[in-house]
Structures are given as structure tokens and as C-alpha cells.
KELO-553322 format. One record per atom (N, C-alpha, C, O, CB): residue number from 0; atom name; x, z, y. Coordinates in steps of 0.1 Angstrom, whole numbers. Glycine has a CB too. Layout:
# residues N
 num atome    c1    c3    c2
 NUM    CA     X     Z     Y
...
//
This chain:
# residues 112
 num atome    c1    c3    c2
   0     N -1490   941  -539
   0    CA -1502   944  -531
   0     C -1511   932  -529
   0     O -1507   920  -528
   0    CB -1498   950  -517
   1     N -1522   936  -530
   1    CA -1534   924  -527
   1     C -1545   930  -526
   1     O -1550   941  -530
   1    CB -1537   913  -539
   2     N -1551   918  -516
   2    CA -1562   924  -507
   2     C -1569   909  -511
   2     O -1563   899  -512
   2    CB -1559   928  -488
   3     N -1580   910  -512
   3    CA -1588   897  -522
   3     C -1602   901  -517
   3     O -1607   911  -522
   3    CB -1586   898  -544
   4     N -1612   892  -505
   4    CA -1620   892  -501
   4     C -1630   884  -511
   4     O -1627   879  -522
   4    CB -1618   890  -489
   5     N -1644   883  -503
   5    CA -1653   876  -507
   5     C -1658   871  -503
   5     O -1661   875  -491
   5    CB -1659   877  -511
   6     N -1663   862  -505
   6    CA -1665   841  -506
   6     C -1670   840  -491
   6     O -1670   850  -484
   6    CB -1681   831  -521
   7     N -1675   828  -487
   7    CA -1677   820  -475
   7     C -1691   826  -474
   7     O -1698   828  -484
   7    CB -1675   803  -475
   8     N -1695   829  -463
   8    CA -1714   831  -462
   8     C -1721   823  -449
   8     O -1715   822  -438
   8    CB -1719   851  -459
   9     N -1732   818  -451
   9    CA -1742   815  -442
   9     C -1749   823  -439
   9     O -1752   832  -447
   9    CB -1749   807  -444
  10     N -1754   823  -425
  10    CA -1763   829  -418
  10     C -1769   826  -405
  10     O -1764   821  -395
  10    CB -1761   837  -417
  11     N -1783   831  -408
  11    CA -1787   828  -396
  11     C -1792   837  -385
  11     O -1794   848  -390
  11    CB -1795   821  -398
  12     N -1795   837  -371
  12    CA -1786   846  -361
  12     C -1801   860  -364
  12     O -1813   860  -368
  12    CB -1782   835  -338
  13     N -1794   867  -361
  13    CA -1801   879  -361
  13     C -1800   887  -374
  13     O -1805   898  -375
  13    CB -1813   876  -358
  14     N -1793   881  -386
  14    CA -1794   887  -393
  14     C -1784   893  -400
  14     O -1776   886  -396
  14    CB -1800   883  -398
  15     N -1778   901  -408
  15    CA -1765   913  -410
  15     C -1759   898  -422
  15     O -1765   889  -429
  15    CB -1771   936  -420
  16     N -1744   904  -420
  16    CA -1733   901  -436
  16     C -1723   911  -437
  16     O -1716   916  -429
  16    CB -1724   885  -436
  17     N -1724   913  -449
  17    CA -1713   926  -452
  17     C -1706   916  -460
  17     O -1712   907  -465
  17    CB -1719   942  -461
  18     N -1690   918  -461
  18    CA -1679   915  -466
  18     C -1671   927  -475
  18     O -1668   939  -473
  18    CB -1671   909  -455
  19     N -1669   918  -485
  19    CA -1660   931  -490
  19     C -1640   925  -494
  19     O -1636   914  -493
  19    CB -1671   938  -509
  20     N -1634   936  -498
  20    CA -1619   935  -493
  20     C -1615   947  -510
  20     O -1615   959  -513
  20    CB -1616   945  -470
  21     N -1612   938  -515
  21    CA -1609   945  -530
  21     C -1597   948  -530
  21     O -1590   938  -531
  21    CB -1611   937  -542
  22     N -1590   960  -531
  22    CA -1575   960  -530
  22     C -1566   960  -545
  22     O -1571   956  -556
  22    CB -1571   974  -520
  23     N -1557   964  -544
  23    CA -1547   964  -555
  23     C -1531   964  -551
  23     O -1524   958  -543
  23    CB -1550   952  -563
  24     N -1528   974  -562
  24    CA -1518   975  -562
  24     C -1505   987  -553
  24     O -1493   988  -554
  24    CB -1519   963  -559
  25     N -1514   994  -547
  25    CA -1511  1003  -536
  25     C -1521  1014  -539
  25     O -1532  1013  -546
  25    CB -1513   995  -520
  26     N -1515  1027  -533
  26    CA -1529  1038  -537
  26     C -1536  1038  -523
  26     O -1529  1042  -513
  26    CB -1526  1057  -543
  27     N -1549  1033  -523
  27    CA -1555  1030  -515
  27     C -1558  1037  -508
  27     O -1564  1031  -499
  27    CB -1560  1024  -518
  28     N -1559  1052  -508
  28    CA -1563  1061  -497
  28     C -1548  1062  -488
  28     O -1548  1068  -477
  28    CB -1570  1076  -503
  29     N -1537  1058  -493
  29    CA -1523  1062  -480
  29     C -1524  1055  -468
  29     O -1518  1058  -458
  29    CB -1506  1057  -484
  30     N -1532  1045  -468
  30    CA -1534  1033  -455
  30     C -1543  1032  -453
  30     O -1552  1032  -461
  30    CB -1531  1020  -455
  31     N -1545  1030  -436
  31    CA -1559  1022  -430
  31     C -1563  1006  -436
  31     O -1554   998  -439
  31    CB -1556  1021  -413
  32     N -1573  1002  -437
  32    CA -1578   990  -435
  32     C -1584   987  -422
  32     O -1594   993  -417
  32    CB -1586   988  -445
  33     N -1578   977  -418
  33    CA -1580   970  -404
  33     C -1589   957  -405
  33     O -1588   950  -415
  33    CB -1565   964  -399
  34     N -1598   955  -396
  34    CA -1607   945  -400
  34     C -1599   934  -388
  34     O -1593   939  -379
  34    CB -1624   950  -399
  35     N -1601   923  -389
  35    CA -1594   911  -379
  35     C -1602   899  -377
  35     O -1608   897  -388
  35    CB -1580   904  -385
  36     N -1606   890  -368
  36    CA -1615   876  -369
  36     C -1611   870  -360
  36     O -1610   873  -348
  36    CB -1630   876  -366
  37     N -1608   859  -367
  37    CA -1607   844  -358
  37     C -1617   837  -356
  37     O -1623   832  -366
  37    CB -1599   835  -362
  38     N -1619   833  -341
  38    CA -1632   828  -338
  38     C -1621   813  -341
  38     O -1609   813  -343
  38    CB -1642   834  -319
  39     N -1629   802  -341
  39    CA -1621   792  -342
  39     C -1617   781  -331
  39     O -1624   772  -329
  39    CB -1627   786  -350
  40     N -1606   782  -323
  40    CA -1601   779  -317
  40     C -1595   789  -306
  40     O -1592   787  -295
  40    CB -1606   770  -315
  41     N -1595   803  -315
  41    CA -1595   814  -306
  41     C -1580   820  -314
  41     O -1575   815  -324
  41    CB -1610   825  -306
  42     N -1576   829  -307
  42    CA -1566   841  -315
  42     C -1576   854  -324
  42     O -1588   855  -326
  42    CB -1555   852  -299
  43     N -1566   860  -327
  43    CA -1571   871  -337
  43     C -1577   879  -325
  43     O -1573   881  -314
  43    CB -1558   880  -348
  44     N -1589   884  -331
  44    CA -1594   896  -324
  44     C -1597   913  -335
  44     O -1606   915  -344
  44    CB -1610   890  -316
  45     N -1591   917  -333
  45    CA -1594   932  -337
  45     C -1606   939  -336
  45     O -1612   942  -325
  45    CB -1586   940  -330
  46     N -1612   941  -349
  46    CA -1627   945  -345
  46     C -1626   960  -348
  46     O -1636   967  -344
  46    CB -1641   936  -354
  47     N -1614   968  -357
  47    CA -1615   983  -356
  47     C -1605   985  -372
  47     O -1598   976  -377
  47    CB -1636   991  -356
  48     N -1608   999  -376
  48    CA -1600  1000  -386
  48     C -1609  1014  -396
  48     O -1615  1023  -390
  48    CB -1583  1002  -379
  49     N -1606  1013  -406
  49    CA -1611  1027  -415
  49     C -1600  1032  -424
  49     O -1594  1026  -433
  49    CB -1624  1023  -424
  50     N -1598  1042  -422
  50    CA -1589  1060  -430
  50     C -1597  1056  -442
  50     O -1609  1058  -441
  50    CB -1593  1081  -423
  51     N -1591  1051  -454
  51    CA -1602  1052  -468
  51     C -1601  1066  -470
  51     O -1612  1071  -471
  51    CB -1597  1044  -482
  52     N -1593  1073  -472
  52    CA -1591  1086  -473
  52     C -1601  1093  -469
  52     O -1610  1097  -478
  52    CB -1581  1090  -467
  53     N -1602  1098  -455
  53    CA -1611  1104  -452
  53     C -1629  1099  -444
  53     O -1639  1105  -440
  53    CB -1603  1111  -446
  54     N -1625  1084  -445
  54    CA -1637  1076  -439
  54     C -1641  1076  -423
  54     O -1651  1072  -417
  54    CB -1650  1082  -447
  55     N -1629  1082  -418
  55    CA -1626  1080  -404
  55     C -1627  1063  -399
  55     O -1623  1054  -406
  55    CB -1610  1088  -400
  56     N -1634  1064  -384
  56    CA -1635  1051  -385
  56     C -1631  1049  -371
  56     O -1636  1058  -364
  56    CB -1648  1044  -391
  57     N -1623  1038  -362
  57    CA -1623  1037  -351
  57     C -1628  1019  -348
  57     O -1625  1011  -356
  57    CB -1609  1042  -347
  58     N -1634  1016  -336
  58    CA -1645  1004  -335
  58     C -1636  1003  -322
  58     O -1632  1012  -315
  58    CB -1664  1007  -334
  59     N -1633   987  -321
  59    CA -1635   980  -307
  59     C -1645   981  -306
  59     O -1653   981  -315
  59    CB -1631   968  -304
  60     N -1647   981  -289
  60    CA -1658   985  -283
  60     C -1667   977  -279
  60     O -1677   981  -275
  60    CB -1655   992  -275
  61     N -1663   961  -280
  61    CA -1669   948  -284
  61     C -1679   949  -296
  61     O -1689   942  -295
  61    CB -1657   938  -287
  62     N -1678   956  -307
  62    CA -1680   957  -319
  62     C -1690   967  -319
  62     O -1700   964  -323
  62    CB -1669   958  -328
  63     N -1690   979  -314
  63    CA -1691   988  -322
  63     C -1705   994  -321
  63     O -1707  1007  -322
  63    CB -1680   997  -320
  64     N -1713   987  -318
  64    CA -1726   994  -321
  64     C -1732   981  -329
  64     O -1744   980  -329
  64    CB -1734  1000  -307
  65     N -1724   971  -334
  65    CA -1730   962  -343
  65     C -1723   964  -361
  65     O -1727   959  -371
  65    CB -1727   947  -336
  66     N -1710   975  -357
  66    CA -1701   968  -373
  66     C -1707   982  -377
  66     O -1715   990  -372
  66    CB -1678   966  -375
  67     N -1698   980  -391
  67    CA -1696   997  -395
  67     C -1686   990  -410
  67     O -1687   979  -416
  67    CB -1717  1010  -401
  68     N -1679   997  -411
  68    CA -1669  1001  -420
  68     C -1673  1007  -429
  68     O -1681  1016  -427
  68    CB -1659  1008  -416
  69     N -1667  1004  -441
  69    CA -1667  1014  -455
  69     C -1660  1013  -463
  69     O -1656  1001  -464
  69    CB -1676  1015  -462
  70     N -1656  1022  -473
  70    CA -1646  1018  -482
  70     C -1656  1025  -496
  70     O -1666  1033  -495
  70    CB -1628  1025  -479
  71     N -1650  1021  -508
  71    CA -1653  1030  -518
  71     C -1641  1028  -527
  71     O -1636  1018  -532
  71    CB -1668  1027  -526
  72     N -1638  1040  -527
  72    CA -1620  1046  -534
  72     C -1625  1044  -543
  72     O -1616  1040  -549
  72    CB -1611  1061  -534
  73     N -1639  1043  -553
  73    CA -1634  1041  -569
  73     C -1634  1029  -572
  73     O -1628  1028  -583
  73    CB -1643  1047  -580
  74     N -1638  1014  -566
  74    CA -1631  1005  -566
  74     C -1621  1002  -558
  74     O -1618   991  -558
  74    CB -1636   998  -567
  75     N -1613  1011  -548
  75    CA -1600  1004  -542
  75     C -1611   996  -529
  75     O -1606  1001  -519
  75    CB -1589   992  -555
  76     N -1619   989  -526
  76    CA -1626   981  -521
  76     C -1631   986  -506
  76     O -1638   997  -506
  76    CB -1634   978  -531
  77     N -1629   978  -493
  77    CA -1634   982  -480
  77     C -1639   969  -480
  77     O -1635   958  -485
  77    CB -1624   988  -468
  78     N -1653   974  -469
  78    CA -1663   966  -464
  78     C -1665   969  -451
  78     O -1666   980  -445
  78    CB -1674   967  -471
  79     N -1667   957  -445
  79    CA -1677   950  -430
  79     C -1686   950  -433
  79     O -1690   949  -445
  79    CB -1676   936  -422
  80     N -1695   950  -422
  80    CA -1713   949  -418
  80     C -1711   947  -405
  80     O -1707   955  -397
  80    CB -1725   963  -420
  81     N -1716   933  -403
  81    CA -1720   932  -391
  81     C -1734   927  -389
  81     O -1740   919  -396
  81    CB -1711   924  -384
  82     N -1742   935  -377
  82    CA -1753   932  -379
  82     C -1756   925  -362
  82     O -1749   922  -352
  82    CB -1760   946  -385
  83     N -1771   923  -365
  83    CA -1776   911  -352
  83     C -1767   901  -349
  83     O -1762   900  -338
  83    CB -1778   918  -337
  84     N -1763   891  -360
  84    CA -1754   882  -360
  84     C -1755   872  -345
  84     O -1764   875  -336
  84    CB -1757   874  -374
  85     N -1750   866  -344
  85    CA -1746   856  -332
  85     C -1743   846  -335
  85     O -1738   846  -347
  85    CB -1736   859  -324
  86     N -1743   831  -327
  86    CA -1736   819  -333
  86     C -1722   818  -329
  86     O -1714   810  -333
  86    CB -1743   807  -329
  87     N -1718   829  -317
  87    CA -1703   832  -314
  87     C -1695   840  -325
  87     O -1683   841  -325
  87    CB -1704   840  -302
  88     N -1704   846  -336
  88    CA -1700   854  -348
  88     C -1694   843  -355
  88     O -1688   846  -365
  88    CB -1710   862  -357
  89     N -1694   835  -352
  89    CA -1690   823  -364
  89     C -1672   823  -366
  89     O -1664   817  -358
  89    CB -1696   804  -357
  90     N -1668   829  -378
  90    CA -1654   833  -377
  90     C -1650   835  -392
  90     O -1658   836  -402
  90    CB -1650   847  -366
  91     N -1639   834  -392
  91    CA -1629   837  -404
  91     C -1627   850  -406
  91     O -1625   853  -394
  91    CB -1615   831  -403
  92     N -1627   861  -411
  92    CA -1628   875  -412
  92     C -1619   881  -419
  92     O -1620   877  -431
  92    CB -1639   879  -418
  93     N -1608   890  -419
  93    CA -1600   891  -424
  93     C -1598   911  -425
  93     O -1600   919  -416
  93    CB -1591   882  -415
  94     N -1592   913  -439
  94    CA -1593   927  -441
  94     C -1577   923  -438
  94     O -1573   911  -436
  94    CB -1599   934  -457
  95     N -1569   933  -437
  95    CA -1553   939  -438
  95     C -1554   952  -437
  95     O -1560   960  -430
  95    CB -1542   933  -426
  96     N -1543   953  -447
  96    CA -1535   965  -447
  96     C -1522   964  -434
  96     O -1512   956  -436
  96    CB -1529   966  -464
  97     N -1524   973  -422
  97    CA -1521   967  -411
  97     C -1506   969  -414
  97     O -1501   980  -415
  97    CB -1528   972  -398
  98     N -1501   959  -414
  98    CA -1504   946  -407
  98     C -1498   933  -417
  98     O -1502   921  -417
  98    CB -1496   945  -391
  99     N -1488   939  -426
  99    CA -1480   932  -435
  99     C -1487   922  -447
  99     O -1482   911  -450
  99    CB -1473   941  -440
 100     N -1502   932  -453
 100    CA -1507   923  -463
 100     C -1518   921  -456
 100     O -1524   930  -450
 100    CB -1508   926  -478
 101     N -1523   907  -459
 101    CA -1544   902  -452
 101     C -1546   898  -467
 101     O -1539   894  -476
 101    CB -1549   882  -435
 102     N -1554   900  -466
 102    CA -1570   892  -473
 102     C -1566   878  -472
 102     O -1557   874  -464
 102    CB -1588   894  -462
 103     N -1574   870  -482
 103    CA -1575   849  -480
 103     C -1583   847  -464
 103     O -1583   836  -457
 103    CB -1591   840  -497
 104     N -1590   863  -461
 104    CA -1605   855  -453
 104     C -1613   848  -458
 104     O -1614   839  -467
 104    CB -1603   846  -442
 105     N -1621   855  -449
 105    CA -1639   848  -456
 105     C -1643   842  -440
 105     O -1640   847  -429
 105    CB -1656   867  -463
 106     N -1650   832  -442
 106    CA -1658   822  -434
 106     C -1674   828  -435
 106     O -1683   829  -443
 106    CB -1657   806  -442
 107     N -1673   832  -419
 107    CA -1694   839  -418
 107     C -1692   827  -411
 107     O -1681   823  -407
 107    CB -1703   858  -408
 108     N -1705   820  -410
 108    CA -1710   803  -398
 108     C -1725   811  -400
 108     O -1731   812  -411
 108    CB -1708   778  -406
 109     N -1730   818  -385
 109    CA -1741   815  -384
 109     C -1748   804  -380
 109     O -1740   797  -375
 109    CB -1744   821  -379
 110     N -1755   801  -379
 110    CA -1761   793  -375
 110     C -1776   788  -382
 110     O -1779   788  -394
 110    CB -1753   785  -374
 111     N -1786   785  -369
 111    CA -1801   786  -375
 111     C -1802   771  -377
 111     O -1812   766  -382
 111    CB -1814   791  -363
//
């Protein structure tokens, strides 16, 4: 199994980054993808999770009128959007297949 994100991004505050989470190895609609972020010097925080299968999506409620979830089953591949960025957004980002395999993480740093 592997979960293989993408690269480090800049930004600056107010504006969206979508991440993507390429899987392998597993048939990718039997499991949720869980999204995860470490603020830095913080613990993991749980921002929600998506059913590739059926594109069911559940949002912490911290999150959830900024993220949105997606997958596309013909590449295996789930994605984040977070939008109206923050300089508190500044975090390591992490796909898992909950809970056993993560992603490398990707590095969002807003900042203006």
C-alpha cells in the first residue's frame, strides 16, 4: 500500500490549495481516506474523511465550511481544498488510509 502526496506549496492568506493523495496498491473504493494536519508544534488534528466509493464525506466542524474532499477512482487519487487560507493554516497535511498507511505529507506555509 502507498499513499504518495504532492509537493510543498506557498501561499498567501486568502487564497485556496488543493492537495492531492495518489494511492496504490489496495482497491481504493474498500476504504475511507482521512485527511490529518499538523500545525507545528501542535498534535494531529483531524480535518474529516471521504467514502471513495460513494463520495460520502464527513467534515470536522472546525473545517467544514472551508475544506471539501474528493477522490477520483480512475486514478486511485483523493484530494483537499482548503479555501480562505490562514497563517494558522500553516501545516504538514496528511492523507491516510485510516489509520495504518499516511501519505510523506505536504507542507502548505501561508504566508503574505
Amino acid at each position: 500500500v502507498q499513499l504518495v502526496q504532492s509537493g510543498a506549496e506557498l501561499r498567501n492568506p486568502g487564497t485556496s490549495v488543493k492537495i492531492s493523495c495518489k494511492t496504490s496498491g489496495y482497491t481504493f473504493i474498500n476504504d475511507y481516506i482521512a485527511w490529518v494536519r499538523q500545525v507545528p508544534g501542535q498534535g494531529l488534528e483531524w480535518m474529516g474523511r471521504i467514502d471513495p466509493e460513494d463520495h460520502g464525506t464527513r467534515y470536522a466542524r472546525k473545517f467544514q465550511d472551508r475544506v471539501t474532499f474528493t477522490v477520483d477512482t480512475s486514478t486511485n487519487t483523493a484530494y483537499v481544498e482548503l479555501n480562505n487560507l490562514r497563517s494558522d493554516d500553516t501545516a504538514v497535511y496528511y492523507c491516510t488510509r485510516p489509520y495504518r498507511w499516511w501519505g510523506q505529507g505536504t507542507l502548505v506555509n501561508v504566508s503574505s
